[in-house]
C-alpha positions in Angstrom: -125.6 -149.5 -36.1 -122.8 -147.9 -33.7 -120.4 -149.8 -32.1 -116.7 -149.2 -30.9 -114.5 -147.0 -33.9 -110.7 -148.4 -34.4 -108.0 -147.5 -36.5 -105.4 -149.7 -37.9 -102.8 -149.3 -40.4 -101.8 -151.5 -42.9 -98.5 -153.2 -42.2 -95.8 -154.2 -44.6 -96.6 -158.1 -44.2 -100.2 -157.5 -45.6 -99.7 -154.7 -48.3 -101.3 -155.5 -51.4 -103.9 -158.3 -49.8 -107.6 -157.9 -50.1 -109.4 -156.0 -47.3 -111.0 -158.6 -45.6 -108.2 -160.5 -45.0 -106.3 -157.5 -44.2 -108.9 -157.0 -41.3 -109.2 -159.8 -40.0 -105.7 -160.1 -39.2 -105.7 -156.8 -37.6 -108.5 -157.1 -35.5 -108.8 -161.1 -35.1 -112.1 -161.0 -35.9 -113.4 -164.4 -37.5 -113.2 -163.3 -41.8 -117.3 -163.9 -41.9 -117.7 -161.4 -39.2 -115.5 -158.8 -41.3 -117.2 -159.4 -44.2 -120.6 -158.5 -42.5 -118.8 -155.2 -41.4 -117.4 -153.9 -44.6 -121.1 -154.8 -46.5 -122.3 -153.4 -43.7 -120.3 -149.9 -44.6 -118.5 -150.0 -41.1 -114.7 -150.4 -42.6 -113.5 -147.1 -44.9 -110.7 -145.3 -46.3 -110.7 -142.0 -46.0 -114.3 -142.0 -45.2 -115.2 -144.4 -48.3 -116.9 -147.5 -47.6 -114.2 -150.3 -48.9 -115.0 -154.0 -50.5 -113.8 -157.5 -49.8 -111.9 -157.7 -52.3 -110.2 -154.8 -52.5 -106.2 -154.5 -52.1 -104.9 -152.0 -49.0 -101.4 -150.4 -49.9 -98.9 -150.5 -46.8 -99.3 -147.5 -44.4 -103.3 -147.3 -45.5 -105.7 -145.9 -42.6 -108.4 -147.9 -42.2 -111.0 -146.9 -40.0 -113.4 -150.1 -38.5 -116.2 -150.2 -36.5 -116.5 -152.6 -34.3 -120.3 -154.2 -34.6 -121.6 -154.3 -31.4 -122.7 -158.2 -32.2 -119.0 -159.2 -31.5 -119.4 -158.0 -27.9 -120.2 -160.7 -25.3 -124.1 -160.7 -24.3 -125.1 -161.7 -20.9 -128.9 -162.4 -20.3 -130.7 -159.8 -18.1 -133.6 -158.1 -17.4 -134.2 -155.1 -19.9 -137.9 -153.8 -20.6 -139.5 -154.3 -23.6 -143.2 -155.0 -25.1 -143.3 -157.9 -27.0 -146.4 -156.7 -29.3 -146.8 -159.7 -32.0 -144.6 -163.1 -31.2 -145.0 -166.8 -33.0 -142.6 -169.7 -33.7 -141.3 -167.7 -36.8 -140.9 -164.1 -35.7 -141.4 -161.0 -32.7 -142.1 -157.8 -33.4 -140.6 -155.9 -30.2 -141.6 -152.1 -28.7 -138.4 -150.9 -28.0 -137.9 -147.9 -25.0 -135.9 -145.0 -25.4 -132.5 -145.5 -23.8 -131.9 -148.7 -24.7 -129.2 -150.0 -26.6 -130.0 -152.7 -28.9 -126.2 -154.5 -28.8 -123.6 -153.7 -26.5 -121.0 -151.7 -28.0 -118.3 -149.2 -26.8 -119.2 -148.0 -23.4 -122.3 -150.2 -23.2 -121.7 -153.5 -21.9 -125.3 -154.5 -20.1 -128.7 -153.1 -20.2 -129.1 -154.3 -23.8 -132.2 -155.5 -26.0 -130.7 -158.3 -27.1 -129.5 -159.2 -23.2 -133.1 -158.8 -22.2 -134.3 -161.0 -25.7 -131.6 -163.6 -24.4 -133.4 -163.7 -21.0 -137.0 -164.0 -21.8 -136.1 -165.7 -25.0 -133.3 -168.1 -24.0 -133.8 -170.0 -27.7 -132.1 -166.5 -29.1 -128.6 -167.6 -28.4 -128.8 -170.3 -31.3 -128.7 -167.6 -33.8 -125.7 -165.7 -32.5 -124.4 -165.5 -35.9 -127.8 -164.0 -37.2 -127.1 -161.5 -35.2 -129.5 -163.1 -32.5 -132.5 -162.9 -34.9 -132.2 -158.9 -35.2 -133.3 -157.7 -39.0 -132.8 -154.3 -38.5 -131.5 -152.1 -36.1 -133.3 -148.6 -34.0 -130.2 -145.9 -32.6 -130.1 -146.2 -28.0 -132.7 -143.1 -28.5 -134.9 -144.2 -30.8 -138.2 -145.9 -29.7 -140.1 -148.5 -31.5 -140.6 -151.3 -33.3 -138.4 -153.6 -34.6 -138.4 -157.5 -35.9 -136.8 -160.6 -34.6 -136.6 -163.6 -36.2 -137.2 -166.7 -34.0 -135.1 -169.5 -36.5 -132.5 -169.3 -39.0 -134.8 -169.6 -42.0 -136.9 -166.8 -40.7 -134.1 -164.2 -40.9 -132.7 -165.4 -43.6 -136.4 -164.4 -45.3 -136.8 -161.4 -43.1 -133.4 -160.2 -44.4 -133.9 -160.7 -48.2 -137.1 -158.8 -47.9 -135.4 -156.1 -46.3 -133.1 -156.2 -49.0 -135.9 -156.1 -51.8 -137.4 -153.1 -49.7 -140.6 -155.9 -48.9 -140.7 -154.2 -45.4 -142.6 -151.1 -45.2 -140.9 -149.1 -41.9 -142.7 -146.0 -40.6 -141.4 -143.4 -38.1 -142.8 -140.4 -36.5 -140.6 -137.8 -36.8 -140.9 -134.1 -35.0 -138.7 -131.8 -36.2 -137.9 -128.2 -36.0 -138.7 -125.8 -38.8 -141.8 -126.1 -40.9 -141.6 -128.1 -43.9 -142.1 -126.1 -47.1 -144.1 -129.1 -48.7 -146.9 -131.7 -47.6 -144.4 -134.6 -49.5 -140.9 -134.8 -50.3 -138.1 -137.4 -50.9 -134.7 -136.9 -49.8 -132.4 -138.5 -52.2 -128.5 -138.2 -51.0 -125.8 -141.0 -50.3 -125.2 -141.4 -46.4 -121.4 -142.3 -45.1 -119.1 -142.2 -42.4 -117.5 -138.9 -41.4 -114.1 -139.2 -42.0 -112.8 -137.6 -39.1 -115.2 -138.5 -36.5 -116.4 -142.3 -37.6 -119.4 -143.0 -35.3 -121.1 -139.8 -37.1 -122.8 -139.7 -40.2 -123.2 -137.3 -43.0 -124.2 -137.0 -46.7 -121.4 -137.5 -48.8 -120.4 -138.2 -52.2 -118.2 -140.9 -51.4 -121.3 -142.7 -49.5 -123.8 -145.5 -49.8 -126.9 -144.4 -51.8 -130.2 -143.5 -49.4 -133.5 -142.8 -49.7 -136.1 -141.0 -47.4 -139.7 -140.2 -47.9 -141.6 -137.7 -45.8 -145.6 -136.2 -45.6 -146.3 -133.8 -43.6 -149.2 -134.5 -40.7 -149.1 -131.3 -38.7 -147.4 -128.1 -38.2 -147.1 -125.2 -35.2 -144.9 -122.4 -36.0 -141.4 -123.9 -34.5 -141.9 -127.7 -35.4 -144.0 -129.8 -37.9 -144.6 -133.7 -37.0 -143.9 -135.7 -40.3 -144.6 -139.6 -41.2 -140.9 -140.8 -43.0 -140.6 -143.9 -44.3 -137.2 -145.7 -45.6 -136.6 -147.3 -49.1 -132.8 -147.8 -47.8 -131.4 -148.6 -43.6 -128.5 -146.7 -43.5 -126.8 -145.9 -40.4 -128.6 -142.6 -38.7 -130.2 -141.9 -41.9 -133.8 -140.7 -41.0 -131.7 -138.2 -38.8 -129.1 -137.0 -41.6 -131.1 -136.9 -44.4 -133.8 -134.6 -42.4 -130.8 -132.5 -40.8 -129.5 -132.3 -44.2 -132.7 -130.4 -45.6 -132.7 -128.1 -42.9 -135.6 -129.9 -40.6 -133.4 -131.4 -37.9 -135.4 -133.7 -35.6 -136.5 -132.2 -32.3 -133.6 -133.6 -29.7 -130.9 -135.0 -31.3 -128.3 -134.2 -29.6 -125.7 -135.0 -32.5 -127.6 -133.8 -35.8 -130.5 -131.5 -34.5 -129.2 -127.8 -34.7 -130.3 -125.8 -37.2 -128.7 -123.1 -39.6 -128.5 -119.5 -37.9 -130.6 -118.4 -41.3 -133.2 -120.6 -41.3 -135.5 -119.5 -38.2 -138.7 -118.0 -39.7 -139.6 -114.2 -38.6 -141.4 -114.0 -35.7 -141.1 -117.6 -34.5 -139.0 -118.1 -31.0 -137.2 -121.3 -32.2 -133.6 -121.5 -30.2 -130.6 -121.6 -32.5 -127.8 -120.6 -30.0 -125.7 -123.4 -29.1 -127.1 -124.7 -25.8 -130.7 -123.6 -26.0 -133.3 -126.2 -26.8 -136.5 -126.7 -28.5 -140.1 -125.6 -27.3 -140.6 -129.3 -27.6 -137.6 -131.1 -26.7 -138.6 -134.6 -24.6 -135.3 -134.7 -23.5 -134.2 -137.0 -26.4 -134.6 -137.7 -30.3 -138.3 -137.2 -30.9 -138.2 -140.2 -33.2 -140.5 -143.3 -33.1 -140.6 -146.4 -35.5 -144.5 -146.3 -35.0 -145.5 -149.1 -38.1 -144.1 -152.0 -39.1 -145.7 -154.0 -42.5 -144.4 -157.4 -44.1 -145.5 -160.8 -45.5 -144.8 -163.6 -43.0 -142.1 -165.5 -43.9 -143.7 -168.6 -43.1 -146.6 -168.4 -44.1 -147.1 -165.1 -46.8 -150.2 -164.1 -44.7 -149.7 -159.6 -44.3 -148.6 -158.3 -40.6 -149.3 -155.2 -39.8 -148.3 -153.8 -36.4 -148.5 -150.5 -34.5 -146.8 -148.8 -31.5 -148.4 -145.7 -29.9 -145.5 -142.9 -28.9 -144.5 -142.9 -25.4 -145.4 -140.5 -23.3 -143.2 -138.1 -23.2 -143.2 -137.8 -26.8 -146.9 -137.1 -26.7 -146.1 -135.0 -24.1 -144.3 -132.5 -26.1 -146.7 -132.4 -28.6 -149.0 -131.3 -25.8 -146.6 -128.5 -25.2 -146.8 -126.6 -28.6 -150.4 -126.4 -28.3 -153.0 -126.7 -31.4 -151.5 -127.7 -34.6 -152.0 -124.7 -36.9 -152.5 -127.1 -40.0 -153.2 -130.9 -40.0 -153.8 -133.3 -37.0 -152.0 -135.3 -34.8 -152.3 -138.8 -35.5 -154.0 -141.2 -33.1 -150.9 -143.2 -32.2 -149.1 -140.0 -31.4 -151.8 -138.8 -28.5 -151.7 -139.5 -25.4 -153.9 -143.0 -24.3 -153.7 -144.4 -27.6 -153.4 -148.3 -28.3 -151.4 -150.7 -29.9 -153.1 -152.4 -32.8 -152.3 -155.3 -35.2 
């Protein structure tokens, strides 16, 4: 989730009160919409994620961001493939370059404003975050889940929780993994001096990422991830954190100096890109697998890769191990 970064400090009138009240009368946010923000991480300390209860001193920092459901929505037209839709639930295709919520800088053009339009019935559940369970970065492509009532994200959401959702992503990035399979284990938190950016940290929330290896070329290697956790970015920090940066990201995706292999022509100067760069994250939530929450009966949905993300695949040539998947080549179909 991103959203708009402020900075308070704790006044004299509210030193020793718990955090959430301490917020709320800083930013005059409603206290259920501050308590969704510091479980969601989003309010720290010096970069440590605080908790409702907690008592701020007087002259504390507090950094808050602002979610980007406590910016006004307007209905409009935004594309988006609606790929599996009942009473209960959508599961939505999601382009590149959209924003799901409006947030700092962003005020039209989002997901949610085009959900609003097609899906007038959306504005009932404003406080549900209009039926969103889970969120995709502006750059990210993909699928994600709506709930249509109340009771269906209130399921959605406790599965989520219990890790019932099985979430799959297509990742390219640069470097060749030194194993088929790996888990990347590492708490993920705000950076302290820079808020809307992520890092692994100590002082985090804890995070875990699986990977498997599906094909290599000498500069990149394509890998299947899938999430236990959902923390902010953290696909994109835990991979830039082992050295395997994804392909494009314009905030996490340089690699060390070192770490170029001998005789490979993979950029590392500041400013040159990637063999394979499609001009933005090369990262697509490709599978989506749950129980409906209505009815227990399995979904199962699919999203091929855009094109210009099977177009950079195109550009590195054969794989020198592996295959490309079929939902990563060019023509495939959605299936469910």
């Amino acid at each position: 989730m991103s959203g708009e970064a402020r900075h308070l400090v704790v006044t004299v009138d509210l030193a020793g009160m718990r955090a959430d009240r301490v917020v709320a009368t800083l930013t005059e946010l409603p206290r259920t919409r501050v308590r969704r923000l510091i479980e969601s991480g989003l309010v720290t300390v010096a970069g440590a994620a605080v908790t409702p209860t907690q008592r701020l001193d007087s002259g504390t920092k507090v950094a808050v961001v602002v979610a980007e459901e406590d910016q006004r929505v307007v209905a409009e037209d935004v594309p988006f493939t609606v790929v599996f839709g009942d009473d209960h639930l959508l599961v939505v295709d999601k382009p590149a370059g959209v924003v799901v919520h409006p947030g700092a800088g962003t005020s039209g053009g989002t997901l949610v404003a085009g959900l609003l339009r097609r899906f007038p019935d959306q504005a009932a559940l404003q406080e549900q975050r209009f039926g969103l369970v889970h969120r995709l970065d502006k750059d990210t492509s993909g699928l994600l889940v709506v709930a249509r009532t109340a009771a269906a994200y209130r399921r959605l959401q406790s599965m989520l929780r219990r890790r019932e959702i099985t979430r799959s992503y297509l990742a390219l990035v640069a470097g060749t993994s030194p194993a088929a399979t790996g888990t990347i284990d590492a708490p993920v938190g705000r950076n302290p001096t820079s808020p809307t950016v992520m890092t692994v940290t100590k002082q985090g929330r804890p995070a875990r990422t699986h990977y498997r290896r599906l094909a290599s070329w000498p500069v990149a290697t394509l890998l299947e991830v899938t999430l236990e956790s959902g923390r902010t970015h953290q696909i994109r920090v835990h991979l830039a954190a082992v050295d395997l940066p994804i392909v494009g990201d314009r905030t996490y995706g340089r690699r060390r100096a070192t770490a170029a292999p001998a005789g490979t022509s993979f950029p590392t100067a500041p400013g040159r890109r990637h063999p394979a760069d499609p001009g933005r994250q090369w990262l697509h939530a490709t599978r989506l697998e749950f129980a409906h929450p209505a009815t227990g009966e399995p979904v199962a949905v699919e999203a091929a890769v855009p094109d210009e993300l099977s177009r950079s695949l195109d550009r590195l040539g054969p794989a020198l191990s592996g295959a490309v998947p079929r939902l990563a080549q060019s023509g495939s179909v959605r299936s469910v």
